[in-house]
N, C-alpha and C positions, 0 to 999 in steps of 0.2 A: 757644383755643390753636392750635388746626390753620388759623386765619384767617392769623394770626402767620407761621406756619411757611412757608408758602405766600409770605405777603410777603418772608419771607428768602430763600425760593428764586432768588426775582428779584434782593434785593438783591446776595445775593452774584456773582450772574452778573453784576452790573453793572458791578459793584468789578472781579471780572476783566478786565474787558472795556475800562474808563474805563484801569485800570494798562498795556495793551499797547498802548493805539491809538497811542500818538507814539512808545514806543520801535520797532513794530514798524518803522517806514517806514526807520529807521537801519539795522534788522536787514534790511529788506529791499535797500536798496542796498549792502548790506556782501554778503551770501549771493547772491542773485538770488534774484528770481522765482521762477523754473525749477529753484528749490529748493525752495526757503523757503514755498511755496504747498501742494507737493501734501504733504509732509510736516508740516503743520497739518492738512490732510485728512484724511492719516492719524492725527495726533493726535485728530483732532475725534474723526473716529468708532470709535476706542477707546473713549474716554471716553462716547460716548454709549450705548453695547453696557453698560460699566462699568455703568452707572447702571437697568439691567435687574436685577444681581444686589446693589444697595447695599441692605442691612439695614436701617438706622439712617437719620435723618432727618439728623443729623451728616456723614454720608458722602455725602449727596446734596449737602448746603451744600459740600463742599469739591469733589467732583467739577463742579459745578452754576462753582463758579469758576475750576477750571482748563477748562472747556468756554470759558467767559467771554474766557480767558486765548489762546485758540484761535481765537476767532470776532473777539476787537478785532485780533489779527494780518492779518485778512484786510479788513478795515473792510467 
């Protein structure tokens, strides 16, 4: 079971990751750069802090993709 769990870790970071890579580059010529970059930084490492106090296996899969969601913005 905890094999499993572990494989979903990744899956769902993928899933985030595979959903932002092509809209990011829209978002990025629309915003800039010198936006659009360092506040995914800042999102990232919310989200990675987050992930110290997640309880539940649940809340690491959906943290684990909006990080996903963060990281395909930056390719």
């Amino acid at each position: 079971m905890l094999k499993h769990r572990l494989n979903y870790f990744t899956t769902y970071f993928n899933i985030g990751y595979i959903i932002m890579l092509y809209p990011s580059i829209a978002i990025l010529s629309w915003i800039g750069p010198h936006y659009w970059l360092p506040s995914l930084e800042l999102v990232w490492g919310i989200l990675t802090c987050l992930l110290s106090i997640a309880k539940d296996y649940k809340q690491v899969y959906i943290l684990r993709a909006f990080i996903g969601f963060a990281e395909g913005c930056v390719m």
